[in-house]
N, C-alpha and C positions, 0 to 999 in steps of 0.2 A: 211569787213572781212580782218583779217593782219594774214597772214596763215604764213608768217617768221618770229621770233622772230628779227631774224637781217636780213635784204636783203642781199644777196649774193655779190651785187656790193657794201657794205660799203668798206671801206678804212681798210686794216687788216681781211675782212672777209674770203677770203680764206686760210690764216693761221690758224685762231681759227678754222676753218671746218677741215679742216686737222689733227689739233690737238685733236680736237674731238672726231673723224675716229678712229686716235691711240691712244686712252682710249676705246673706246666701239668697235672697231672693233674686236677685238677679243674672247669680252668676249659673242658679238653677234654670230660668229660664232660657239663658243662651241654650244651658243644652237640650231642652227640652225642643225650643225650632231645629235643632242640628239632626233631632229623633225623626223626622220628619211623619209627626201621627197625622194619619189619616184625618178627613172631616168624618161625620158621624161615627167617631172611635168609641165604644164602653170601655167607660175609664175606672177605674178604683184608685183611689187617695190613701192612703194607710195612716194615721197618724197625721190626719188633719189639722190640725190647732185651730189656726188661724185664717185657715184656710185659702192663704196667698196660693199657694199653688194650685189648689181646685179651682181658683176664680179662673184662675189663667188657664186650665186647661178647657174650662168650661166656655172660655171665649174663643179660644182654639177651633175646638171642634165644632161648634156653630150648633146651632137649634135640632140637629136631626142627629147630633150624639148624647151622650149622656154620661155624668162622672157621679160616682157614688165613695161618698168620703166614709173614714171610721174612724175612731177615737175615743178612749175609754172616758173623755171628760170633752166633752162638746159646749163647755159655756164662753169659751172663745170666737165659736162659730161666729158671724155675720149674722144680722136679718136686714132684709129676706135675700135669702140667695138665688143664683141665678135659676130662671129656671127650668134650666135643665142640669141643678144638681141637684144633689140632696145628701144628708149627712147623718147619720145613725150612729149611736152612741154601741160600740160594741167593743170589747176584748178581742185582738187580733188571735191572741193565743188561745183562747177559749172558743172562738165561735167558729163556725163551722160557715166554709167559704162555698160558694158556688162553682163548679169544676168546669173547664171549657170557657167561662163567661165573660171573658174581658178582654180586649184588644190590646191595653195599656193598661200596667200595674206599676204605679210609683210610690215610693216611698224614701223620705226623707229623716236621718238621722234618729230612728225609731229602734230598728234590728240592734242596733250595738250596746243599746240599754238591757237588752232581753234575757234573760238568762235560757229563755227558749229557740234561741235566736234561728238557728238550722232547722229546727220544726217547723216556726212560721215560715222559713223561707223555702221549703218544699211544698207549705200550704198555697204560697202568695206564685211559685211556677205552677201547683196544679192548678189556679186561676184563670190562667192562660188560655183563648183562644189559639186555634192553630194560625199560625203566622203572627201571631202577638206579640209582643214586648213589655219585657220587664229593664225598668230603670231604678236601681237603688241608689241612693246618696247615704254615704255611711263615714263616721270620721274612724281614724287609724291614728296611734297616738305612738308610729314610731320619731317624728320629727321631735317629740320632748327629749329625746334622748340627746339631742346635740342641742339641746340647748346649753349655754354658757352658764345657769341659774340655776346653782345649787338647790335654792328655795323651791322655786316652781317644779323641778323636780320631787325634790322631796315633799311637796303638796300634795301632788298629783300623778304620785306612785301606786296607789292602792285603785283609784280610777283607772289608769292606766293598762293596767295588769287584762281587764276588762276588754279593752280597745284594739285587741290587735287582731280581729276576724276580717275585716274588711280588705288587707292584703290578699285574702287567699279568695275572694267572692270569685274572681273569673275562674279561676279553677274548678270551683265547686259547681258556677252554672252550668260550665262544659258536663262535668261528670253528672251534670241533670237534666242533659241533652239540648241545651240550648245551642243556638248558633248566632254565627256572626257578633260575639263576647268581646265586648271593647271596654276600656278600663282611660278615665283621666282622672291623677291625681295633681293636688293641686295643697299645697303647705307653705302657705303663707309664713313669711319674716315679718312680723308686726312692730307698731315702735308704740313703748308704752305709751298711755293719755289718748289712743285713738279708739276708734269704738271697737274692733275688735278686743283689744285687752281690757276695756270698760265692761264688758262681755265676758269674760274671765274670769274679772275681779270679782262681779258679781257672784259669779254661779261658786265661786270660790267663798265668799260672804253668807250664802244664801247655806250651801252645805257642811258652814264648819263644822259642826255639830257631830254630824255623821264621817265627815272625815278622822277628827278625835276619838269618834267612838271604834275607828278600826285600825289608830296608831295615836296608841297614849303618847308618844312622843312629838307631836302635831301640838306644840304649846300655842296660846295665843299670841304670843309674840314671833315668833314662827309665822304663822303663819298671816300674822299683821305686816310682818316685813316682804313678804310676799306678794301681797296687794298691792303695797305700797311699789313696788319695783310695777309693776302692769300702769301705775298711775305716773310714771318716770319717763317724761318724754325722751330722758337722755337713752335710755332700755331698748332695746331690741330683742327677742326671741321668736322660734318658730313653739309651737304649742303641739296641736291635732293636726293632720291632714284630712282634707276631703277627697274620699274614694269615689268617684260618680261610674260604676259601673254598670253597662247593660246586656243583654243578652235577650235570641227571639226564638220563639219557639217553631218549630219547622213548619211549615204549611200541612204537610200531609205528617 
């Protein structure tokens, strides 16, 4: 199982985390007040990092709830956190979740890494309180397809291949008896030199290695030209879409 797309301790990782954070942290919070969680909600974090979105739920739901983060590498964490959270270094895949217990299960961009991916996500619904909700943020990597760039294609084909479960999530919460299943995606047209493709280029910088090792024909020049086009103000492409879908689990 490789549940990080990049390990937390690479070299430059906690920048591109960061940078990440401020593209999606916000646009995760809109939806998070649209979720309308309760005050005193038990909350679970899946794949805390950084823990932007625990802080926020944790100010959310005020002193009489409580949000419990996980993450197989927690030295991103914050101290001291708020408190009424707390954050526990644990294998989503491996550990053994509490059934019933949670009002609110979020997780962000975590599932699509997994090669367990449909286990966890039956583990992270039996979590669920009755009348609970689940909110996932998952990217879908049908928009590489139109893209106009041969290169970012051909970069980001063997990734890709990976990325396409997040289309089917309302489906699958239905047939896992969730209700009230809503779905917004959102795939962004970016213009090279902005931080979303700064964001790209990196994680494309940071995994040559491994991309090589799964298409010998992934040259360095290849895939130097491909950077370079994400560093191309004149560039425009769509890349990933983000799936933000949720589903609740019935009161009785």
């Amino acid at each position: 199982m490789k549940a990080y797309f990049v390990e937390n301790s690479a070299e430059g990782e906690a920048g591109r985390l960061a940078l990440r954070e401020s593209l999606e942290n916000p646009r995760s919070f809109t939806a998070l007040e649209q979720l309308n969680i309760p005050g005193c909600a038990r909350c679970l974090e899946v794949g805390c990092g950084r823990c932007g979105v625990l802080v926020w739920l944790s100010q959310h739901i005020g002193p009489t709830g409580s949000v419990v983060g996980l993450d197989i590498d927690t030295s991103l964490a914050p101290e001291p956190l708020p408190a009424n959270a707390r954050v526990l270094k644990s294998d989503v895949v491996t550990a053994e979740l509490p059934v019933d217990a949670f009002d609110f299960v979020h997780s962000r961009l975590v599932l699509m890494h997994l090669d367990e991916r449909d286990r966890v996500l039956e583990k992270l619904v039996g979590t669920l309180a009755p009348a609970g909700t689940l909110f996932l943020e998952e990217g879908d990597a049908f928009p590489l397809e139109a893209s106009r760039s041969e290169l970012l294609r051909r970069v980001w084909e063997q990734p890709a291949k990976r990325w396409r479960w997040a289309r089917a999530l309302p489906e699958r919460l239905q047939e896992m008896g969730l209700v009230d299943v809503r779905i917004d995606v959102e795939a962004p047209i970016f213009q090279g030199g902005s931080p979303r493709a700064q964001f790209y280029a990196s994680s494309i910088a940071t995994i040559r290695g491994r991309l090589q090792a799964r298409d010998a024909s992934l040259t360095d020049e290849l895939i130097d030209a491909a950077i370079a086009q994400l560093h191309d103000p004149t560039f425009w492409t769509p890349l990933v879409a983000m799936c933000r879908v949720s589903g609740r689990r019935p009161d009785r």
